[in-house]
mmCIF file of the N, C-alpha and C atoms, coordinates in Angstrom:
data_MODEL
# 
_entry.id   MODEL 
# 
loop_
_atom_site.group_PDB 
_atom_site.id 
_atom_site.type_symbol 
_atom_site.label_atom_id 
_atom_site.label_alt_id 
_atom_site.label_comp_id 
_atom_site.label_asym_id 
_atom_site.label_entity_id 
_atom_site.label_seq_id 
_atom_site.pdbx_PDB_ins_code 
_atom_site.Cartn_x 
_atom_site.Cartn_y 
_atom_site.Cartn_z 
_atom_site.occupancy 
_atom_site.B_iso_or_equiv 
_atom_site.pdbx_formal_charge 
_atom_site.auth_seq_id 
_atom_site.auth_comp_id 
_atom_site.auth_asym_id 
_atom_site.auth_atom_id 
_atom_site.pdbx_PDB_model_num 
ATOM 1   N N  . UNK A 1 1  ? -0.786  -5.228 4.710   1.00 0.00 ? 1  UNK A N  1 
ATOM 2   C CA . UNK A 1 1  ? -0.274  -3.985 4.179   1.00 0.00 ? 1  UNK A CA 1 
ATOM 3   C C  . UNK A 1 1  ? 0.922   -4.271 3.283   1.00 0.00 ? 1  UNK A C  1 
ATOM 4   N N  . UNK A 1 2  ? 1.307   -3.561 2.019   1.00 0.00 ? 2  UNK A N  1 
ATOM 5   C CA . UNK A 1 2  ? 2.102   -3.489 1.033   1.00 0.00 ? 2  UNK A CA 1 
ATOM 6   C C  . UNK A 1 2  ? 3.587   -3.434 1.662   1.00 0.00 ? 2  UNK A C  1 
ATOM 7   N N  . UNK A 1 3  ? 4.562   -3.697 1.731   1.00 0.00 ? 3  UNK A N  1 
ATOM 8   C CA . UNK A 1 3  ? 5.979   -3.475 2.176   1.00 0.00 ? 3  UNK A CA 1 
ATOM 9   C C  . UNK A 1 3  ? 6.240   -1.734 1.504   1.00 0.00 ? 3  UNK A C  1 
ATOM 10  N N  . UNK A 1 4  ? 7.016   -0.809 1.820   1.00 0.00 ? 4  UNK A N  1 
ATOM 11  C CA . UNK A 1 4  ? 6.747   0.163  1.719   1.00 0.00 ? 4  UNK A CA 1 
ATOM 12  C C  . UNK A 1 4  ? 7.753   0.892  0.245   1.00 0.00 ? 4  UNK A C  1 
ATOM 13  N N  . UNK A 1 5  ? 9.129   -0.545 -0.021  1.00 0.00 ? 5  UNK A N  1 
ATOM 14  C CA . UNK A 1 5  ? 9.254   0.124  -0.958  1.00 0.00 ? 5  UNK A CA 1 
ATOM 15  C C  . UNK A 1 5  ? 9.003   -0.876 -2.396  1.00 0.00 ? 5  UNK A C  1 
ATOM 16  N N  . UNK A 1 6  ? 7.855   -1.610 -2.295  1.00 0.00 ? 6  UNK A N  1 
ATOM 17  C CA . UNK A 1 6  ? 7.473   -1.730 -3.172  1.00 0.00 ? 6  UNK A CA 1 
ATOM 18  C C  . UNK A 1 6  ? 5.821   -1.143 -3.349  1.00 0.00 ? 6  UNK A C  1 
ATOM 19  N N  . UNK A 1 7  ? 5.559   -0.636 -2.294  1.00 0.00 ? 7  UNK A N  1 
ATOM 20  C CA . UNK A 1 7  ? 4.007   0.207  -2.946  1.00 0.00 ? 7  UNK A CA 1 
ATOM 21  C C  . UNK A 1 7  ? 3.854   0.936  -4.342  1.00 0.00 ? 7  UNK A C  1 
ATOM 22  N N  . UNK A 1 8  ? 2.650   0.509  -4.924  1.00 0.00 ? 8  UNK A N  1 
ATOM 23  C CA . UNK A 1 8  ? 2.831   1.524  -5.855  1.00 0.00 ? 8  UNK A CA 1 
ATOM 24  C C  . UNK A 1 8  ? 2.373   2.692  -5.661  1.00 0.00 ? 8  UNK A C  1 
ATOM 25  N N  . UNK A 1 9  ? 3.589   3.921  -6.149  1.00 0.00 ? 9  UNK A N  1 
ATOM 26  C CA . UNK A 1 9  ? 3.380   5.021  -5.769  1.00 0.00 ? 9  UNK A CA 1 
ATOM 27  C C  . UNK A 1 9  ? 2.152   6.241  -6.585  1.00 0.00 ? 9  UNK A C  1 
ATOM 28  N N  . UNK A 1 10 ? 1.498   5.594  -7.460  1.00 0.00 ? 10 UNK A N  1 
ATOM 29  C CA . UNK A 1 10 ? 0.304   6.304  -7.824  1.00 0.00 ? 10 UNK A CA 1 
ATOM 30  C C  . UNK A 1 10 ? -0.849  6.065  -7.026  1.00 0.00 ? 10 UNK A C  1 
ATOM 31  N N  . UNK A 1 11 ? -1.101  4.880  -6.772  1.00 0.00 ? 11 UNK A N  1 
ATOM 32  C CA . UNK A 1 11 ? -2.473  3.984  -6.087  1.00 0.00 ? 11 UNK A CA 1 
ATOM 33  C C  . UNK A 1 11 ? -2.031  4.263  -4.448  1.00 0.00 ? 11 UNK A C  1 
ATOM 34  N N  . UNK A 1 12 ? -1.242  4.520  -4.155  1.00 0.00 ? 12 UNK A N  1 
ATOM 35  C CA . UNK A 1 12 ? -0.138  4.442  -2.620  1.00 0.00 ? 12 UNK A CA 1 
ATOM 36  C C  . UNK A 1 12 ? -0.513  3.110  -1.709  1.00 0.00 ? 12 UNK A C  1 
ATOM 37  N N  . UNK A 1 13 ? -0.992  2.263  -2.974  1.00 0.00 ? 13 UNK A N  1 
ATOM 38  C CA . UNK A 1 13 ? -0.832  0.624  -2.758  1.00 0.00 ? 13 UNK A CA 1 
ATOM 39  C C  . UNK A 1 13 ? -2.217  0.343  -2.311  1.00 0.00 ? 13 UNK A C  1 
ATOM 40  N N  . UNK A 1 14 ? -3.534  0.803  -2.606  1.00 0.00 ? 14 UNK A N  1 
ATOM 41  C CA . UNK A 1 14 ? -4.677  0.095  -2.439  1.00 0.00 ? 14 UNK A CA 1 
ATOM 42  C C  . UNK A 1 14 ? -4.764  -0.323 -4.102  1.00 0.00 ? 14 UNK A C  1 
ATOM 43  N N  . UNK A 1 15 ? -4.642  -0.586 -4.974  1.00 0.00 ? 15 UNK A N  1 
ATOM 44  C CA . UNK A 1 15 ? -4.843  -0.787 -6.206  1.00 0.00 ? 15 UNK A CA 1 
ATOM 45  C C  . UNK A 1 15 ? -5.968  -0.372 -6.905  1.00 0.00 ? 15 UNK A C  1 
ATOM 46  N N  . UNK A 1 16 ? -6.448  0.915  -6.430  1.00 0.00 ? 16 UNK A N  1 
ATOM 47  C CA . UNK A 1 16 ? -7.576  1.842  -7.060  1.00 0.00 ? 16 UNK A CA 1 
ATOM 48  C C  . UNK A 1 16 ? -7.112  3.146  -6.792  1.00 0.00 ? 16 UNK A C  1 
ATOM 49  N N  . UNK A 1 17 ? -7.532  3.551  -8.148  1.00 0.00 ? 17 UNK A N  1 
ATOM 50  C CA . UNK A 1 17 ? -7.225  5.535  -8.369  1.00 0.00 ? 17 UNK A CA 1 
ATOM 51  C C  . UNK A 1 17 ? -9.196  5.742  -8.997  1.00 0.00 ? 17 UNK A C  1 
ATOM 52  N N  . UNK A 1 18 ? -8.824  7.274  -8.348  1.00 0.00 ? 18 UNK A N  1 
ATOM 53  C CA . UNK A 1 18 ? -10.561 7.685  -8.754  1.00 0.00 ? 18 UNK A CA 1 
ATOM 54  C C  . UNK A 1 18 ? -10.104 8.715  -9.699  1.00 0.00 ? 18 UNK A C  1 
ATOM 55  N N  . UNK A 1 19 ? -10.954 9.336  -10.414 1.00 0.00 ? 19 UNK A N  1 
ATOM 56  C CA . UNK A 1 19 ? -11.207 10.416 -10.891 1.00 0.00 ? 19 UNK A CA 1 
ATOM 57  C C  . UNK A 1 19 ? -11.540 11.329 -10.233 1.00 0.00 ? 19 UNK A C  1 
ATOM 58  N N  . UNK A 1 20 ? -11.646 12.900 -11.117 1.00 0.00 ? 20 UNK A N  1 
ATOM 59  C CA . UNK A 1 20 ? -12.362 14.554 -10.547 1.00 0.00 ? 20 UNK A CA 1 
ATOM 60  C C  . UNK A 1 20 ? -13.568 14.039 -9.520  1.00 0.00 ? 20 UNK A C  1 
ATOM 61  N N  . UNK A 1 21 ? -14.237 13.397 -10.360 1.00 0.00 ? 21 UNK A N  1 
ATOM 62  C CA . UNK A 1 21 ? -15.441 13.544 -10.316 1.00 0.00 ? 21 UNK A CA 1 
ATOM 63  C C  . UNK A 1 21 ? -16.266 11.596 -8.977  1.00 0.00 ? 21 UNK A C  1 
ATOM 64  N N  . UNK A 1 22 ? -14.891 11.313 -8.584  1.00 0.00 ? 22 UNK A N  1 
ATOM 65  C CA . UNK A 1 22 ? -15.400 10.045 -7.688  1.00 0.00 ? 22 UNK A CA 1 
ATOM 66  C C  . UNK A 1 22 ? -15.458 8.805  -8.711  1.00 0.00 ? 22 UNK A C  1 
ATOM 67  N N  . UNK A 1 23 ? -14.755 8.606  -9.805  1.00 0.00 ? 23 UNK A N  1 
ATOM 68  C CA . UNK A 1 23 ? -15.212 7.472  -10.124 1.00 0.00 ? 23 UNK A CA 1 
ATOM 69  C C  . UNK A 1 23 ? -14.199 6.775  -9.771  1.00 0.00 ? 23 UNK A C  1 
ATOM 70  N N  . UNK A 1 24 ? -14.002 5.441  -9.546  1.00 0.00 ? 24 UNK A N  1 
ATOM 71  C CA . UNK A 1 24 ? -12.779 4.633  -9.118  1.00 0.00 ? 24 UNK A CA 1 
ATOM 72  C C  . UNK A 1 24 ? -12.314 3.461  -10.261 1.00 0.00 ? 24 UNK A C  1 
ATOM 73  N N  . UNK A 1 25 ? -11.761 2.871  -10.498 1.00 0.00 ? 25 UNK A N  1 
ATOM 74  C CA . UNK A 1 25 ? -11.020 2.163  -11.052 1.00 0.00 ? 25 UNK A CA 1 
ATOM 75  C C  . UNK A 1 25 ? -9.970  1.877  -11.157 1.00 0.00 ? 25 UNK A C  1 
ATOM 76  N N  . UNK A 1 26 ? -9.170  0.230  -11.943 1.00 0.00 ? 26 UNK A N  1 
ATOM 77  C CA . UNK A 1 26 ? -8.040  -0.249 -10.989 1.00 0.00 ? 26 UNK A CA 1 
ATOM 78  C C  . UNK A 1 26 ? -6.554  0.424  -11.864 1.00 0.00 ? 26 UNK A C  1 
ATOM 79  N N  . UNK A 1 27 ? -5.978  0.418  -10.836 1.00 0.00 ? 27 UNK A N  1 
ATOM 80  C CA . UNK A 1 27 ? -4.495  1.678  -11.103 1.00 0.00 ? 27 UNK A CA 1 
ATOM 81  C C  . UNK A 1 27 ? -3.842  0.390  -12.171 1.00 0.00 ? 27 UNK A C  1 
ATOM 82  N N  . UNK A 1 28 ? -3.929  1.351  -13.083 1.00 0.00 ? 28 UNK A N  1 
ATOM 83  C CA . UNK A 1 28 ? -3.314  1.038  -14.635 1.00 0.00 ? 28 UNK A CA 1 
ATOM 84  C C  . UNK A 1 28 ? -1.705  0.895  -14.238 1.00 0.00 ? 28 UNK A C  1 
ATOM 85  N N  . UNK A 1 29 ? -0.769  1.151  -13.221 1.00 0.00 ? 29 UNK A N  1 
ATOM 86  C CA . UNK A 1 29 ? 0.303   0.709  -12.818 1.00 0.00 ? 29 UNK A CA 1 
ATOM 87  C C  . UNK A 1 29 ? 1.016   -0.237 -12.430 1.00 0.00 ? 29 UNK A C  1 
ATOM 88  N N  . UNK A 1 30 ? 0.334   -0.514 -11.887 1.00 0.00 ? 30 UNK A N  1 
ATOM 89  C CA . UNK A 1 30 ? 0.579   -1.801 -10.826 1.00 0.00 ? 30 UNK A CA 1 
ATOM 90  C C  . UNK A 1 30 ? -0.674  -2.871 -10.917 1.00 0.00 ? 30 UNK A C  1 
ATOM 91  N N  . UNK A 1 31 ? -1.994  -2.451 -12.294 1.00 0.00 ? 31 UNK A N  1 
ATOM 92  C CA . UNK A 1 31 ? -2.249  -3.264 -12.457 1.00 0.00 ? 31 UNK A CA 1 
ATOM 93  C C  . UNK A 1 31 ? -3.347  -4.157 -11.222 1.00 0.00 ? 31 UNK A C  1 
ATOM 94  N N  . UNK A 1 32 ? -3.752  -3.130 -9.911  1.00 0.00 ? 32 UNK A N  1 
ATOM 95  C CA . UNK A 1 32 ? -4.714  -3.425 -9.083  1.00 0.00 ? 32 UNK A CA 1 
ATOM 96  C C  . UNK A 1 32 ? -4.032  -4.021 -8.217  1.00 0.00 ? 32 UNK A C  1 
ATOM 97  N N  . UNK A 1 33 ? -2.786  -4.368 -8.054  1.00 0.00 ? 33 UNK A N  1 
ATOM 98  C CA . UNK A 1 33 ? -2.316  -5.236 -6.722  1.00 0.00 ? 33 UNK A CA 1 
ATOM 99  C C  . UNK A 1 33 ? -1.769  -4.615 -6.387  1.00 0.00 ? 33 UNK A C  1 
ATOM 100 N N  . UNK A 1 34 ? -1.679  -3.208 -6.385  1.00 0.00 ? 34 UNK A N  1 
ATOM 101 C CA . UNK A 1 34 ? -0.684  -2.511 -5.569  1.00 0.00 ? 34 UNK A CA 1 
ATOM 102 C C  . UNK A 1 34 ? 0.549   -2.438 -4.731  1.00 0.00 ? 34 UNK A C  1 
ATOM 103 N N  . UNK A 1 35 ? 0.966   -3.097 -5.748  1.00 0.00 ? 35 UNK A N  1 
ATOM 104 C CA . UNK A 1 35 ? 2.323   -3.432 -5.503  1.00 0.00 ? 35 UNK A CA 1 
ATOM 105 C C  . UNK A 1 35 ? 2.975   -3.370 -7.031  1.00 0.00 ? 35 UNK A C  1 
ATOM 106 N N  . UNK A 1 36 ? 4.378   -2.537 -6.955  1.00 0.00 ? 36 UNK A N  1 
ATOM 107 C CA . UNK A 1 36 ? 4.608   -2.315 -8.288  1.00 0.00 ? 36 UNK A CA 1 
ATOM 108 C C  . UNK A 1 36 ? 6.361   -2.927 -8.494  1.00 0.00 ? 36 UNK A C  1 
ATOM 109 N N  . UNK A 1 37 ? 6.516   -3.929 -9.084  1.00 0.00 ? 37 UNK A N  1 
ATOM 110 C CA . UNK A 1 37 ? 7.238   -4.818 -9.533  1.00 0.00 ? 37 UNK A CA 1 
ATOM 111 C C  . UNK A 1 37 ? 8.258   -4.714 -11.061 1.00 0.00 ? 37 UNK A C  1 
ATOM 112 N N  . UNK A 1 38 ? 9.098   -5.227 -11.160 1.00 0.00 ? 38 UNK A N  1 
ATOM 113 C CA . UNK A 1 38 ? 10.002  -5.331 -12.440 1.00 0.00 ? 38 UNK A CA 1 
ATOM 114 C C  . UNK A 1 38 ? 8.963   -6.154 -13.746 1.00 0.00 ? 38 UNK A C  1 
ATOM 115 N N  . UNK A 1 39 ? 7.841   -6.862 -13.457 1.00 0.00 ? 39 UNK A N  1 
ATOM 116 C CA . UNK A 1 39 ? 7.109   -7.083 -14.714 1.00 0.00 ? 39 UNK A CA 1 
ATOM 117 C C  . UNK A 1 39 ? 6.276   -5.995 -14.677 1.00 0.00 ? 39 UNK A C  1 
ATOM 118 N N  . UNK A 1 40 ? 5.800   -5.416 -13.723 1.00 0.00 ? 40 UNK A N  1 
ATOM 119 C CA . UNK A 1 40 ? 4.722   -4.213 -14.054 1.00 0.00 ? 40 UNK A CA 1 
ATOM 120 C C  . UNK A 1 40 ? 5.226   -3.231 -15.155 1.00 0.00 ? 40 UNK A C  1 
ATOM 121 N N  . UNK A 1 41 ? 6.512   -3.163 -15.107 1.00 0.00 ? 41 UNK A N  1 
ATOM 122 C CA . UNK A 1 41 ? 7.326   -1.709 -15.585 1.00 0.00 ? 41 UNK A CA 1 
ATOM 123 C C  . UNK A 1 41 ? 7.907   -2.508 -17.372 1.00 0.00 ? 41 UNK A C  1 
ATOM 124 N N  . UNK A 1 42 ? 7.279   -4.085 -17.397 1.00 0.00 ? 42 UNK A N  1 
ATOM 125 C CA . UNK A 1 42 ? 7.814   -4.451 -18.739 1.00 0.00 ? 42 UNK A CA 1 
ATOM 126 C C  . UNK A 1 42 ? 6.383   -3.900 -19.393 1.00 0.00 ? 42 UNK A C  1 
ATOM 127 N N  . UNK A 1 43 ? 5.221   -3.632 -18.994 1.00 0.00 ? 43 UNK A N  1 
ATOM 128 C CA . UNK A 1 43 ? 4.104   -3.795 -19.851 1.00 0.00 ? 43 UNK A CA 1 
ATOM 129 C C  . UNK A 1 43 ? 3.338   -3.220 -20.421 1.00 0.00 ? 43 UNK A C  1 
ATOM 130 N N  . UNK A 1 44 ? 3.407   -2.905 -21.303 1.00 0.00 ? 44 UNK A N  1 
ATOM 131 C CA . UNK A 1 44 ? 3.103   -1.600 -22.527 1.00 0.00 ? 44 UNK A CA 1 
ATOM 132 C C  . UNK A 1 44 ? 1.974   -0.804 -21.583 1.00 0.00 ? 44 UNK A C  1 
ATOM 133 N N  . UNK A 1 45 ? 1.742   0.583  -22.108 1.00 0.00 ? 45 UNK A N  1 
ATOM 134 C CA . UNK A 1 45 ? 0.756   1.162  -21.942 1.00 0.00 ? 45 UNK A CA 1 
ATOM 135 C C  . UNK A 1 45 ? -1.104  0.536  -22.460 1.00 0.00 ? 45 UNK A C  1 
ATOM 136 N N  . UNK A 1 46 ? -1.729  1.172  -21.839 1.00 0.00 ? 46 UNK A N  1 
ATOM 137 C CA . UNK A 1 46 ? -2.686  0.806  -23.208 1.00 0.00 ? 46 UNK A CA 1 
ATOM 138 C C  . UNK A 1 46 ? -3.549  2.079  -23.214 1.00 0.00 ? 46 UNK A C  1 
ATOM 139 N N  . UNK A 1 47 ? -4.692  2.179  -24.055 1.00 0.00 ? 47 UNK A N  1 
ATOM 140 C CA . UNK A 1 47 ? -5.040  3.377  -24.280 1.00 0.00 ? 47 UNK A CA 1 
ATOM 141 C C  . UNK A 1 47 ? -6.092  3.375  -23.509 1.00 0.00 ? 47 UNK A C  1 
ATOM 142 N N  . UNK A 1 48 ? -6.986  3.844  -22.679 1.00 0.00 ? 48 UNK A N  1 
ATOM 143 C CA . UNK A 1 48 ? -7.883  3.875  -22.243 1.00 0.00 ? 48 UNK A CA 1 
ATOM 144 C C  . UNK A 1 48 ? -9.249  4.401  -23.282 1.00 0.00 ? 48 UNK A C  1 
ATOM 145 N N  . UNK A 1 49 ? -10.677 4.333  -23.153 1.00 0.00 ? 49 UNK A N  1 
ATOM 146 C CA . UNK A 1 49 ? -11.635 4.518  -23.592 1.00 0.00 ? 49 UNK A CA 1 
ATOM 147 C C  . UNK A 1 49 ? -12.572 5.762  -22.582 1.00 0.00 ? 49 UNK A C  1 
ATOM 148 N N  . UNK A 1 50 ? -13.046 6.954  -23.096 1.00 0.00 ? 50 UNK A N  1 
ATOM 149 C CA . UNK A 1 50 ? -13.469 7.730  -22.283 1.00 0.00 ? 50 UNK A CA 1 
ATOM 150 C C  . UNK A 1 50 ? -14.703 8.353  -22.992 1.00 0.00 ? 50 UNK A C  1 
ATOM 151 N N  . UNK A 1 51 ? -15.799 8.528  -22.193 1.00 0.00 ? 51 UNK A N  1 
ATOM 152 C CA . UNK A 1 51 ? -16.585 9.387  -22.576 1.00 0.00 ? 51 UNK A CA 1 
ATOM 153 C C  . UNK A 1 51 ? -16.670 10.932 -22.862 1.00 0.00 ? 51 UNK A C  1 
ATOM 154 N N  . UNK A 1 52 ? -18.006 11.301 -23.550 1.00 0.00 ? 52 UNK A N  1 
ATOM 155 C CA . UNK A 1 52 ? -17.668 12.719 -24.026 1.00 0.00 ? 52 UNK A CA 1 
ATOM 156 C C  . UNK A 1 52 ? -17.369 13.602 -22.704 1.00 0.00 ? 52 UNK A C  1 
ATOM 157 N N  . UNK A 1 53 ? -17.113 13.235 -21.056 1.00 0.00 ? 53 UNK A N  1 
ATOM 158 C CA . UNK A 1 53 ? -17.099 13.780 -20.052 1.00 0.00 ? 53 UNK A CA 1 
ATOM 159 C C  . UNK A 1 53 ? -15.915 13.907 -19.736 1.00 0.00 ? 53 UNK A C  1 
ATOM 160 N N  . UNK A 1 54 ? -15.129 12.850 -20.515 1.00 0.00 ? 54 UNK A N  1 
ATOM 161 C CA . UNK A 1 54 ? -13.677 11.789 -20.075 1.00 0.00 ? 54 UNK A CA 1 
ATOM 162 C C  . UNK A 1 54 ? -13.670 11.263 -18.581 1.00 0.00 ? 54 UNK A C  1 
ATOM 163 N N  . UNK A 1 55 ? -14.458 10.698 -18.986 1.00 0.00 ? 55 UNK A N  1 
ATOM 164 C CA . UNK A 1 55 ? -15.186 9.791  -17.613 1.00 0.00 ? 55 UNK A CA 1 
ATOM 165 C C  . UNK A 1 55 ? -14.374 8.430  -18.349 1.00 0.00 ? 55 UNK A C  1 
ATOM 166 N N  . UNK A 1 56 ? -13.526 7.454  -17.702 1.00 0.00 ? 56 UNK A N  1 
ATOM 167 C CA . UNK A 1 56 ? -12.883 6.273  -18.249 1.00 0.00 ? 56 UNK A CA 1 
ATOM 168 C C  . UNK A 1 56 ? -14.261 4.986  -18.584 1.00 0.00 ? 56 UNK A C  1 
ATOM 169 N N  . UNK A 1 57 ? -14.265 4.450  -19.127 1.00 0.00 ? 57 UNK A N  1 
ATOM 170 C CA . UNK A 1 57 ? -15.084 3.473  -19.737 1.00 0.00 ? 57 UNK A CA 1 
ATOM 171 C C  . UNK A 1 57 ? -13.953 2.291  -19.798 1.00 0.00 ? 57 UNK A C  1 
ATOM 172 N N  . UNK A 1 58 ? -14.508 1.330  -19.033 1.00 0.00 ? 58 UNK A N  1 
ATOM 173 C CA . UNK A 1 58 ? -13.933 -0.004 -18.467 1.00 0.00 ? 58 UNK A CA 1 
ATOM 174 C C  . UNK A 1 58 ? -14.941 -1.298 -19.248 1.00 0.00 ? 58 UNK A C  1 
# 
């Protein structure tokens, strides 16, 4: 288990977020290790890719 104050607090430290609709994929925060760190917070955004549903495309 994650130490509690470094979990990341979007994913609440499994390193997957889902969508509306059940889809899962890895938390753009922390980057899937769920754990969120002083390099996580250096590293640009990026844009994601989505269908005409805005369903994320990986």
């Amino acid at each position: 288990m994650v130490d509690n104050s470094k979990r990341c607090k979007a994913c609440d430290g499994t390193g997957i977020l889902s969508d509306q609709e059940g889809w899962q994929y890895k938390c753009s925060v922390c980057n899937g290790d769920g754990i969120y760190n002083h390099t996580d917070a250096t590293t640009s955004a990026r844009i994601m890719n989505v269908d005409e549903n805005n369903r994320l495309l990986d």
